[in-house]
Structure formats: C-alpha cells, structure tokens
N, C-alpha and C positions, 0 to 999 in steps of 0.2 A: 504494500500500500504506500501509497508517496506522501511524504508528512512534511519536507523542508518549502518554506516559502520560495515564490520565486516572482515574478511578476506581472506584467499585462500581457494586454493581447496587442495584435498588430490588428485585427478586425473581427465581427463578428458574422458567421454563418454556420452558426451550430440548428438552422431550422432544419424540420423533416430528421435530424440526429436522434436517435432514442436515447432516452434521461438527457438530454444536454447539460441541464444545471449542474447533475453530476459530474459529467466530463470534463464541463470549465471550472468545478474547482477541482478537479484532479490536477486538470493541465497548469492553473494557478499555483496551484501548494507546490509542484512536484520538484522544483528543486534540478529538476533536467534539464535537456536543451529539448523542447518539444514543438510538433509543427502540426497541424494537417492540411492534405495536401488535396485537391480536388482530382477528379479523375484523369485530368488531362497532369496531374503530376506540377502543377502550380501550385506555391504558398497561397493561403487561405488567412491562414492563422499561427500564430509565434508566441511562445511567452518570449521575456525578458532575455532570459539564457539564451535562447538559442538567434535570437536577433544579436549578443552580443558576439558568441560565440562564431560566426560566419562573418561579421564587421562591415553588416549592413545599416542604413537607415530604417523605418520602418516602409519610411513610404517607396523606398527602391526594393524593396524584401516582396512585397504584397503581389501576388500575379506573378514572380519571378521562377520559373523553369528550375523547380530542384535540382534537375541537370546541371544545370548553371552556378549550382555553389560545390561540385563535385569534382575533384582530380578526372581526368577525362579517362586516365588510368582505367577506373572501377565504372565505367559509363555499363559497360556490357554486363559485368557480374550484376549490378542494380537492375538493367534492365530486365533480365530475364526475372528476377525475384519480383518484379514488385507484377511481371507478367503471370506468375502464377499464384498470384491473388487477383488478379483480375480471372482469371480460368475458373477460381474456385480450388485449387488444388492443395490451397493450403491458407490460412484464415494470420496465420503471423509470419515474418522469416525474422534471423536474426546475420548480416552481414559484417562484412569488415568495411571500415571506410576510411576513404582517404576525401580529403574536405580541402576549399579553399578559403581559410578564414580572413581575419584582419591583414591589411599590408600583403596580399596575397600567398602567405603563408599555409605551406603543405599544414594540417592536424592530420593524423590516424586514431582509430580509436572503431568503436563497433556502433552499430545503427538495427534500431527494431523497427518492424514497418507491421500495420497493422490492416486489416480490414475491416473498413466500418461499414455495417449495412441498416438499412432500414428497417421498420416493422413488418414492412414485407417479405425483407430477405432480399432485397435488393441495394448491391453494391453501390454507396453513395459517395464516399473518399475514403482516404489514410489517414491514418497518424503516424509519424515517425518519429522515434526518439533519439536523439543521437549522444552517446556517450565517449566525448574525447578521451585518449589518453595525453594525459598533463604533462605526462616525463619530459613529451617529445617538442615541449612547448620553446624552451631552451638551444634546439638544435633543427628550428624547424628550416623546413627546403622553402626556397621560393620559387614559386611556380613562373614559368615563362606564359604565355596567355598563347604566344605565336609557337610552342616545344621548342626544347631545346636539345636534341637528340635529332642528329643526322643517321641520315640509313645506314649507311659506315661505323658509327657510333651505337647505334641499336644490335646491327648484327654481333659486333665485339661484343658487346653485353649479352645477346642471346649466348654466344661461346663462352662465354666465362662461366656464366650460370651452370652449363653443361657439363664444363668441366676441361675443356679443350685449351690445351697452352699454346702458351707465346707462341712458340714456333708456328703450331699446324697454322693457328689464326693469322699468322704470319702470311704462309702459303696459301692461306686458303682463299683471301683475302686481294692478294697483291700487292701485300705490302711488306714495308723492312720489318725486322721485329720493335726497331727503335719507333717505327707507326704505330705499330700497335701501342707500344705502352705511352704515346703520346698523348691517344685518344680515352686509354684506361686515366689518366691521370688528369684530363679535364673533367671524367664522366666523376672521378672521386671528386673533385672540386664543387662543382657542379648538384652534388648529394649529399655532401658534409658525409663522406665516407673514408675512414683512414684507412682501410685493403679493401681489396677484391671481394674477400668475403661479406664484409658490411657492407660493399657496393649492391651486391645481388641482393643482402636482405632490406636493403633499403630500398633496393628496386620493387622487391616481393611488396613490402611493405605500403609501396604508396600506389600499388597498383599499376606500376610500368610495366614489370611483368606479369604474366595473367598464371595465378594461382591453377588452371584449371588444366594446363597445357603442357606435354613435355613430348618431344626437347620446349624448351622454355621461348616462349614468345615475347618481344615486345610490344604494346596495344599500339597501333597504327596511329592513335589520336594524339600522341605523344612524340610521332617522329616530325618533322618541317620539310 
C-alpha cells in the first residue's frame, strides 16, 4: 500500500476510471514517480515525483509521447510490453528502464505498467510507475538526442560484448588494431566506463544493447 506523500497532478481525467477518488489518493500519497498514460501512450497525468524526476515543466509533460522521455535504447522492449496489455495477455508487466531525465541525463532503474479498464472491462489507459535507481545518479551518461555511436563504433561494441578480440575485430573490420582500441576508448569516454567490461554492462544497462538478443545487438535508434 503506498503511504509517503508526494504531490499534484499535472491534470485531471480520472472520468469513466473505476473508484477514481481512490486512485488519486493512491497516486497523491505514493511517494513514487507515477503517471497515467492514455491509450495512445501520452501523459494524462503526473504527480510531483515523476514531473521532477524526467525534468519536465508541467505544461510541456501533458500530451507528451512516453516514448519521448525514454532512452531510444528500450523503445522496443517497452513496446512490445505495454503491446501485451493492450492484447489482454497480461493485466501488469514489470521492465527495466533507461529514462531521459533533467539536463538530459541517462537514469536506469525498473518501471511497472498497469492496465486500467473500465466497469465494462474495457481497456481505458495505464498507469506507470517508474522507480529510478539513485546510485547511478552521480555517474549519469548524457544522452546525444542526434546518437552518438557510428556503425563502426556499434559493430566494435557488438564484438566486444561477444567476446571477440582486438585482433579478429581488427581483421574483421579493416582496420589496425590501434582503430580498434581508438574507437573502444571514445565509446568508454562517451559511457563513463573505465574497461571493456563496464563498457558492455553499461551498454546492457541503458538499453544500447538489446537484453533479448545474442550475439548481442546494438538498437538501430542509437546509431547516426
């Protein structure tokens, strides 16, 4: 049950919602970053938290494309989930997320997405709850808007993730091995990653490469 205060709304359209009253003081009190989203996956509604949390206005938040505060990374894994509450196939999910907050600043952390239906049983919107992790608040990536990953630079990353060294990537590539690690040492700059290893989980982590895929992918939406 959600008990810590939090704050307003960005608008109201809890009509046709069954209990509303209940709902806006859950989403009032809760102490989370909370949204709902209408069907087409637009803001509706915001408390406090999650207007600060994403380092929007209220009036730029309202009607804005949840797509639109999301690392472009996790565009696909989100799609499909919130596709199979629209299906009916499942009534909650719980994902991983990578967000575009204040200053455009990467956050990770997990997001619950809900089905809300009517007294008919009729799917009417979402709710979303997004709980950042704070750790990463301190070392956050800054997102480019235009990527910042060439197809050169994607591929190396897909190989490293793999497991393939300097050399083959070398060869494999057409390039010196001294390319290769030119390109590894912008992509660590670039991630706030001190090796290779944190480069891949930082890549896993904000969604560049796709959790669902091996050999390992990078998301297209992500390369320029």
């Amino acid at each position: 049950m959600y008990t810590a205060a939090a704050g307003t709304f960005v608008n109201d359209h809890t009509a046709g919602v069954p209990d509303a009253d209940v709902y806006r003081s859950l989403l009032e009190r809760s102490g989370l970053c909370l949204a709902r989203l209408d069907l087409q996956l637009r803001v509706v509604e915001a408390n406090d938290d999650f207007v600060k949390q994403f380092g929007h206005s209220r009036e730029s938040l309202l009607g804005t494309s949840f797509y639109e505060l999301l690392h472009p990374g996790v565009h696909g894994p989100m799609r499909k989930q919130f596709e199979r509450l629209v299906d009916g196939h499942r009534q909650r999910f719980v994902e991983h997320l990578a967000a575009i907050g204040p200053h455009h600043a990467v956050f990770t952390g997990d997001i619950t997405g809900i089905a809300v239906h009517d007294v008919h049983g009729d799917l009417v919107q979402f709710v979303v709850v997004v709980n950042p992790e704070k750790a990463e608040q301190p070392n956050a990536v800054v997102v480019d808007r235009n990527r910042i990953l060439t197809e050169l630079d994607a591929r190396i990353l897909e190989g490293i993730a793999t497991g393939v060294s300097t050399v083959r990537l070398a060869s494999r590539l057409f390039l010196s091995r001294q390319g290769v690690e030119y390109h590894v040492g912008t992509m660590l700059k670039k991630l706030k990653a001190p090796n290779r290893a944190a480069l891949v989980s930082r890549a896993y982590s904000l969604g560049v490469l796709s959790v669902a895929s091996w050999p390992p992918v990078v998301s297209a939406d992500y390369i320029k």
